[in-house]
C-alpha positions, -999 to 999 in steps of 0.1 A, spaced: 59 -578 184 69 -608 208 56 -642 196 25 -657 214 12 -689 213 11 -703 253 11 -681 288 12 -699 318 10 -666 348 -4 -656 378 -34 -632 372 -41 -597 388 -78 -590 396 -92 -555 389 -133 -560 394 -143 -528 382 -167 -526 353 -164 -498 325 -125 -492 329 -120 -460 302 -94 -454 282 -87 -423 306 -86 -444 339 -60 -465 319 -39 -445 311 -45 -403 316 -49 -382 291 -20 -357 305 6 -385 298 -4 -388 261 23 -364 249 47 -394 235 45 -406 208 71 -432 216 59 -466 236 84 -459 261 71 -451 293 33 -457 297 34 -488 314 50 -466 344 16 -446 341 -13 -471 336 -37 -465 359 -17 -435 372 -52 -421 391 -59 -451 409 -24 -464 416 -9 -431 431 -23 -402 453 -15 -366 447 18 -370 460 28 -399 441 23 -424 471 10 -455 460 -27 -464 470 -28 -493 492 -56 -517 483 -51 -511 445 -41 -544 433 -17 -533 410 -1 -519 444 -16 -551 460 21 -576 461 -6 -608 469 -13 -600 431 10 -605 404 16 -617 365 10 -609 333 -29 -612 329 -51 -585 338 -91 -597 348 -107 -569 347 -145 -561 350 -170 -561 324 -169 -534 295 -134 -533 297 -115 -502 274 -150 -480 269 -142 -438 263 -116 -422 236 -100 -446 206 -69 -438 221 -37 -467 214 -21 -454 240 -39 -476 269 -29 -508 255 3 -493 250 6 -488 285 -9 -526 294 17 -537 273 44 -515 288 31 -525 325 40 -562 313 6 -577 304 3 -597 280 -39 -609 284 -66 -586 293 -98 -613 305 -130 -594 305 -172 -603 297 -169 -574 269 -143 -551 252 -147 -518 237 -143 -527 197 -116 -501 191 -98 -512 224 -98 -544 213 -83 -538 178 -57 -521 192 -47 -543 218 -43 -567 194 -22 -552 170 3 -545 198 4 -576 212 -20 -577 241 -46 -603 237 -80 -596 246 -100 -624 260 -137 -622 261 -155 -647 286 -194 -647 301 -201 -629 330 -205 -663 349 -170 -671 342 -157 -638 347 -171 -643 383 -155 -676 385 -125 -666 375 -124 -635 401 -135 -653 429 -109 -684 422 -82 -658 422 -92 -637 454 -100 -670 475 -57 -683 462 -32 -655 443 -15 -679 436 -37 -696 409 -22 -697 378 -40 -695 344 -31 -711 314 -39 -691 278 -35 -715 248 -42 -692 216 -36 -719 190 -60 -738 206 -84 -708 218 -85 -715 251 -84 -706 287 -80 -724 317 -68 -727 356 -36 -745 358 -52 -772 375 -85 -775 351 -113 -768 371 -123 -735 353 -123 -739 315 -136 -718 284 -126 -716 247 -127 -680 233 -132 -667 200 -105 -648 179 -101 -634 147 -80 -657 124 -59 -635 112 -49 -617 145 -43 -651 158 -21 -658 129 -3 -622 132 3 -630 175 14 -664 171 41 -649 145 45 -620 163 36 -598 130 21 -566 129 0 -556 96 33 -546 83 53 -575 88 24 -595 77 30 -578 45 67 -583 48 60 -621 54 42 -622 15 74 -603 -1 76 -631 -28 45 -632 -33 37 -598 -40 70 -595 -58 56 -623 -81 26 -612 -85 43 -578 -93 63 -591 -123 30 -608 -139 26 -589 -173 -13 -581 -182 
């Protein structure tokens, strides 16, 4: 995984509450078992017609949106355990999902694939939405080491939680594995003890 410890970027507003694993990415594209690919797909349904036009007024198809944070509406990665939808955020290029609640098992496995998920109240959430529809241009500024979020120019402002160790494995960019990898002397040392 990439390394993330500080994400200054546009956001991309999708004010829709109880986004399923489905909507995110469709089941008929879960063949793969390979990461390739599914960021082409996310949100295939609402981003495309029947004959692969793109829907105008989706903001993914919006170009006043861009960037690689996501706010999307409350209840964010609900339906099937499936990794494949952050597989596809990531793919698409995001890099933050904001929402006022995640789906536990969506939220696991964003994490260990390198999307961090941001919970925020709903107050925020609709301070955040309405700051980016009123100016796209607004830029947000995610700080993980210190655990929080923030408009470029400070006038919206919240720390978030995160699980210590997921922070430590993003800010390294480990997975489980390479967290393992990481303790290799240790383990090799502990290994050799004779009991």
């Amino acid at each position: 995984m990439e390394k993330f410890d500080r994400l200054i970027s546009r956001a991309v507003p999708l004010a829709v509450d109880n986004v399923d694993t489905d909507q995110i990415i469709p089941a008929r594209f879960l063949k793969a078992t390979d990461k390739k690919g599914f960021g082409d797909n996310v949100f295939r349904d609402w981003r495309y017609d029947g004959e692969d036009q793109p829907i105008p007024g989706f903001p993914l198809n919006d170009s006043t949106y861009d960037g690689q944070i996501l706010v999307a509406g409350d209840n964010f990665g609900c339906g099937s355990s499936r990794e494949h939808a952050a597989w596809a955020l990531v793919g698409y290029g995001f890099k933050v999902v904001i929402s006022s609640y995640f789906a536990d098992i969506f939220k696991g496995n964003s994490l260990n694939n390198g999307l961090l998920p941001i919970q925020v109240s709903p107050e925020f959430l609709e301070r955040l939405f309405d700051a980016v529809k009123q100016d796209p241009s607004t830029q947000l500024v995610v700080d993980l080491e210190k655990q929080l979020l923030r408009t470029e120019d400070k006038t919206l402002q919240i720390n978030f939680e995160i699980d210590p160790y997921k922070k430590m494995c993003l800010i390294n960019g480990y997975d489980d594995i390479d967290f393992l990898i990481s303790k290799k002397d240790k383990i090799e040392a502990f290994e050799t003890k004779k009991y």
